[in-house]
C-alpha positions as CSV (number, residue, x, y, z in Angstrom):
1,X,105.2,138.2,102.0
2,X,101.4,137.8,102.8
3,X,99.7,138.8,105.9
4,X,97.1,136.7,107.2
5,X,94.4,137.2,110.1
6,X,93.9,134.4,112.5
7,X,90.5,134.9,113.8
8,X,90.5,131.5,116.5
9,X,88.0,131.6,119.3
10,X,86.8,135.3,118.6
11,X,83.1,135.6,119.2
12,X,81.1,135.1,116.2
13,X,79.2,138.5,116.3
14,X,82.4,139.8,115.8
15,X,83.8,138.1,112.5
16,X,82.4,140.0,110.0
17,X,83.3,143.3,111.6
18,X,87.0,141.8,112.0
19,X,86.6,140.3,108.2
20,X,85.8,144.2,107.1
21,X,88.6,145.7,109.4
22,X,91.7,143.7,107.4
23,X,90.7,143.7,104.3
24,X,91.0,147.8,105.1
25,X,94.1,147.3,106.7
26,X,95.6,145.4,103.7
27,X,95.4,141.8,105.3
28,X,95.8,139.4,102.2
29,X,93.4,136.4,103.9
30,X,92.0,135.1,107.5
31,X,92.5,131.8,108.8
32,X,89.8,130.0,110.0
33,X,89.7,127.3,112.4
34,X,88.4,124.2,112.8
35,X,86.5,122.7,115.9
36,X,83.6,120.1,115.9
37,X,82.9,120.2,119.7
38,X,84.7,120.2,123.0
39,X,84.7,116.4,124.6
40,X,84.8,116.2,128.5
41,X,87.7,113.8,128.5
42,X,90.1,113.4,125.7
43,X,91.5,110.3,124.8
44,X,94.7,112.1,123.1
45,X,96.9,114.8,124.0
46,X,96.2,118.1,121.8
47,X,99.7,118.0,119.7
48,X,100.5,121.3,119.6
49,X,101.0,122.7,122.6
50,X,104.2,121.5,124.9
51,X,102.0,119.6,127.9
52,X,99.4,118.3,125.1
53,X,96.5,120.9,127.0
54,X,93.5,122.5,124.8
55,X,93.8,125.9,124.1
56,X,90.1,126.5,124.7
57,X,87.3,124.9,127.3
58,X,83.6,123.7,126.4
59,X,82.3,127.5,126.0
60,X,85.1,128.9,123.8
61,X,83.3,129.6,120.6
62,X,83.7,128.3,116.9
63,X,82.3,128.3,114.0
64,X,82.0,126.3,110.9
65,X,84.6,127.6,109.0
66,X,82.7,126.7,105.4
67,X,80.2,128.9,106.8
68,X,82.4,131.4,108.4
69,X,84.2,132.0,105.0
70,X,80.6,133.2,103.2
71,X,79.9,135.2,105.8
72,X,82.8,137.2,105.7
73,X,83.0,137.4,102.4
74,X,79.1,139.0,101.8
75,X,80.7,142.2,103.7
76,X,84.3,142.3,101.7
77,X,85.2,142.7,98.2
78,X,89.0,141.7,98.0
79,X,90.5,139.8,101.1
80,X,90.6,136.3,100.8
81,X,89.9,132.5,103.2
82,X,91.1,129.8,103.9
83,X,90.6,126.9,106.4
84,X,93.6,126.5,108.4
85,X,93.3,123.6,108.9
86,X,89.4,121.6,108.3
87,X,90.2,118.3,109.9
88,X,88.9,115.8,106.7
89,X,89.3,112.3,108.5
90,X,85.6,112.9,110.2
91,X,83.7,113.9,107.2
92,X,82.4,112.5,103.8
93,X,84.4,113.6,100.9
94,X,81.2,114.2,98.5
95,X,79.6,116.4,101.1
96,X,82.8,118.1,101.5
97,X,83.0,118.9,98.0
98,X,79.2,120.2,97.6
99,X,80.5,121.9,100.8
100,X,83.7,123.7,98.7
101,X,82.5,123.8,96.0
102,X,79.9,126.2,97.2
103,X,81.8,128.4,99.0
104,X,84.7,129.1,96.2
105,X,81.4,130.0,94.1
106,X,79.6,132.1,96.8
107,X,82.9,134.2,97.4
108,X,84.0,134.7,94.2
109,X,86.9,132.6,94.0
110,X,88.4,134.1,97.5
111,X,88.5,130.6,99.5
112,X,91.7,127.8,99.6
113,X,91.0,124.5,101.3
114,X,93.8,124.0,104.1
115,X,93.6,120.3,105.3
116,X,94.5,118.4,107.8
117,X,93.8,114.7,109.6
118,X,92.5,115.6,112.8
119,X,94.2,114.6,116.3
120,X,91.3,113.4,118.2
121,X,89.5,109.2,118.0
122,X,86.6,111.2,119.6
123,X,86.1,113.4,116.3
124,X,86.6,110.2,114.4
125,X,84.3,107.9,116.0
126,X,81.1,109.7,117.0
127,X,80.8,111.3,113.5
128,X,80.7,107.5,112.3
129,X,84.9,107.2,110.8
130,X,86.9,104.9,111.7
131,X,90.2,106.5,113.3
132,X,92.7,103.5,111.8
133,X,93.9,104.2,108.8
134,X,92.7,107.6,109.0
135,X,96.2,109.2,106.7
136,X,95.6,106.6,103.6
137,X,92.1,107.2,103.7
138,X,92.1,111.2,104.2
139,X,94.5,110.7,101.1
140,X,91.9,109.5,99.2
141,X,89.5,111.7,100.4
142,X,91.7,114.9,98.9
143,X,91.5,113.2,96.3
144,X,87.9,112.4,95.8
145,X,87.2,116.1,96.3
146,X,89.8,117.4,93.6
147,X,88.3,115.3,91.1
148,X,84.5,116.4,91.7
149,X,85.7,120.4,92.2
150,X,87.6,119.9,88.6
151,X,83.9,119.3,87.1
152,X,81.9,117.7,84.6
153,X,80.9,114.2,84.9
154,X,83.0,111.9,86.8
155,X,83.5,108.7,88.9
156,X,85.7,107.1,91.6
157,X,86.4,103.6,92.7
158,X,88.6,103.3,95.3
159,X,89.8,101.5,98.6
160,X,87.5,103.8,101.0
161,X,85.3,105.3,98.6
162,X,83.3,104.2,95.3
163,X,80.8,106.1,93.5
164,X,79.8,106.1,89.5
165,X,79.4,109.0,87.4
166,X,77.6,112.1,89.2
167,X,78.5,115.9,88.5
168,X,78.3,118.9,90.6
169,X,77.0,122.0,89.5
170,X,78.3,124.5,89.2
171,X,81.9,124.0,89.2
172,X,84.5,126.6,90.5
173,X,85.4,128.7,88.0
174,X,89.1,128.4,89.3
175,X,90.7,125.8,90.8
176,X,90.7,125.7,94.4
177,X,94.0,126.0,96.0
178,X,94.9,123.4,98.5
179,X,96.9,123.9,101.8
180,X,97.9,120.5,103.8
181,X,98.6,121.1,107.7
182,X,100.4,119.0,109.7
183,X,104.6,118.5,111.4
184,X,104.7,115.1,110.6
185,X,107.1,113.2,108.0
186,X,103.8,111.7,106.4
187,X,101.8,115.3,106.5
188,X,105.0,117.0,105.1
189,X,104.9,114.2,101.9
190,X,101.0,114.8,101.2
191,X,101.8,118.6,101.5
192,X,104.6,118.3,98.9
193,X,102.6,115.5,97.1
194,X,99.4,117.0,96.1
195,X,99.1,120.4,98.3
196,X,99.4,124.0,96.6
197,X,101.4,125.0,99.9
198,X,101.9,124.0,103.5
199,X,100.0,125.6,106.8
200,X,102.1,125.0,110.2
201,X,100.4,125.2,113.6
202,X,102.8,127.3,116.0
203,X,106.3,127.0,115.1
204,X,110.2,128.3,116.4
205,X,111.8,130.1,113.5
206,X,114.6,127.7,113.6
207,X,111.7,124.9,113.0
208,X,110.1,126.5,110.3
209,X,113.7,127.2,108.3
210,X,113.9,123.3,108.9
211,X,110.7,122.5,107.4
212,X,111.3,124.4,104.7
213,X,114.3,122.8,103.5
214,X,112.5,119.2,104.6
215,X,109.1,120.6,101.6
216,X,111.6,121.8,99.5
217,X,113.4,118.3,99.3
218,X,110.1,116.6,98.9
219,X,109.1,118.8,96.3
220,X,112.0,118.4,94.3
221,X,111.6,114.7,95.0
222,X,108.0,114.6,93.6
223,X,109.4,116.8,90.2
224,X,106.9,119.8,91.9
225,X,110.1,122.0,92.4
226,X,109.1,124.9,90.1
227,X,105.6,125.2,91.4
228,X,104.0,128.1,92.9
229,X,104.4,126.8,96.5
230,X,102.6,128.7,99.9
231,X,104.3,128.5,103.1
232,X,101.8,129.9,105.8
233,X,103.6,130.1,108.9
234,X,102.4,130.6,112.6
235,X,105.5,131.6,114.3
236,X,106.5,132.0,117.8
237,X,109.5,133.4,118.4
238,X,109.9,136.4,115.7
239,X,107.9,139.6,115.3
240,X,107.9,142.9,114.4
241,X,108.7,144.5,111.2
242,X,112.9,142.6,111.4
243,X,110.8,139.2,112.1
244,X,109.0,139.4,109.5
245,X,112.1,140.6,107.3
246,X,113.5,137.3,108.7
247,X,110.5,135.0,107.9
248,X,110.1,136.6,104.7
249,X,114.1,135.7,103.4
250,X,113.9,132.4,105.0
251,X,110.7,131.8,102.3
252,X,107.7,132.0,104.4
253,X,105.5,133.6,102.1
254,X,102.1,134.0,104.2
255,X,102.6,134.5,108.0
256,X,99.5,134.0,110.2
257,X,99.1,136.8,113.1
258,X,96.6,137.7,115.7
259,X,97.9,141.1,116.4
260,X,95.1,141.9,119.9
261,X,97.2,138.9,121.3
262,X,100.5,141.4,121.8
263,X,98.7,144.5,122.8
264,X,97.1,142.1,125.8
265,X,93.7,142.0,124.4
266,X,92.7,138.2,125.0
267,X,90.7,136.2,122.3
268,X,87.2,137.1,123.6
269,X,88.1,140.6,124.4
270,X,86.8,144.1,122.8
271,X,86.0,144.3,119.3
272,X,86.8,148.4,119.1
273,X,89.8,147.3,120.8
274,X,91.1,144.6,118.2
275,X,90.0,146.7,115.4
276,X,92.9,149.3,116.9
277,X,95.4,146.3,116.8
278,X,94.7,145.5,113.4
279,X,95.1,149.0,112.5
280,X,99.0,149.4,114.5
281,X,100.0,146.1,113.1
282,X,98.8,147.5,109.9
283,X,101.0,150.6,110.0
284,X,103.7,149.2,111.6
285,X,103.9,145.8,109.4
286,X,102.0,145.8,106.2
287,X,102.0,149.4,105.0
């Protein structure tokens, strides 16, 4: 099993100094988050927490994540990125895969795509996509961005998007992995469907063991049984060294920690001090 670094709402002089810190402490990857902007009023609850409430307020920082990734990965040699989860539904799918494209060039092949919808109309709306429909057409849009990452010259004509043949240059020189987020029934299909492995938001064991056997079905279901498949699990209710002995059996292969959290050290707090947090979790979990 795979340790990864959730960096969320860290101030951004501190991410390449974190970025540094795992890959020393033996982290395999760092989530990174996804957050256009912060609307006043919200016409949807946030679905991951229990009374739909952000996490975060209108200072909290973020980062683009695209950008976050080549940042990080200009100080490090090894550990690697992913996006967990960039919310497609609000974005063009040709700029996303100039976006990609880039970045799994820049960092050597260290950077998987995790994907998701997105929750909010706002998101939706004022970057100029329509919010109905959104799951068929973000579909299309993983999609559109496979095809143009696989190279050479190609074209697309579909329900939400039609272009002839163009090629991007360069290529990757390896595929891009694919993570789909998401709790749904449909997100669970398009993970099984097309994704290289699943990313859950924060999860109860007993949740995740259920999920599993849901992918698994699905999987088997789409003839995708014997695939390498990720699991990359956020979850709540186990920890330490017999948690992880628990995740691990139950198949999560990739759990998602931000090991400050448990020693009290809040998201904007001391960067000395969540370097020392990476290095006990280190000693205590990884090594």
């Amino acid at each position: 099993m795979k340790f990864t670094l959730g960096i969320a709402m860290s101030p951004l002089d501190q991410l390449t100094a974190l970025a540094k810190t795992a890959e020393e402490c033996g982290f395999s990857s760092i989530a990174l988050p996804d957050s256009l902007f912060f609307m006043e009023t919200a016409a949807e609850k946030y679905p991951y927490t229990p009374d739909g409430s952000r996490m975060w307020n209108q200072d909290t920082p973020w980062v683009d994540p695209l950008i976050a990734a080549t940042a990080m990965a200009a100080v490090t040699s090894d550990i690697e990125f992913y996006t967990n989860v960039l919310k497609l539904g609000s974005r063009n799918p040709l700029l996303l895969a100039r976006q990609v494209g880039s970045v799994a060039n820049l960092t050597g092949n260290r950077f998987g795509f995790g994907v998701g919808i997105g929750w909010a109309p706002e998101e939706f709306e004022w970057c100029g996509a329509p919010y109905e429909r959104r799951g068929a057409r973000v579909d299309e849009m993983i999609e559109v961005i496979k095809l143009v990452l696989d190279g050479g010259m190609v074209e697309f004509h579909g329900e939400f998007f039609d272009f002839d043949k163009l090629q991007m240059s360069p290529a990757p020189s390896k595929k891009v992995p694919f993570y789909v987020g998401g709790h749904t029934d449909p997100a669970l299909r398009r993970a099984a469907r097309v994704g290289d492995g699943w990313c859950s938001a924060m999860m109860k064991f007993a949740d995740l063991v259920e999920t599993k056997k849901k992918l698994d079905d699905l999987r088997a279901e789409y003839g995708r049984a014997d695939e390498p498949f990720e699991m990359q699990a956020v979850c709540i209710d186990k920890f330490g060294k017999a948690g992880n002995e628990e995740l691990a059996a139950a198949g999560i292969t990739d759990v998602i920690t931000v090991p400050w959290l448990f020693d009290g050290i809040p998201f904007d707090g001391d960067l000395a001090a969540k370097q020392d947090s990476l290095r006990k979790f280190a000693a205590e979990n990884i090594a």
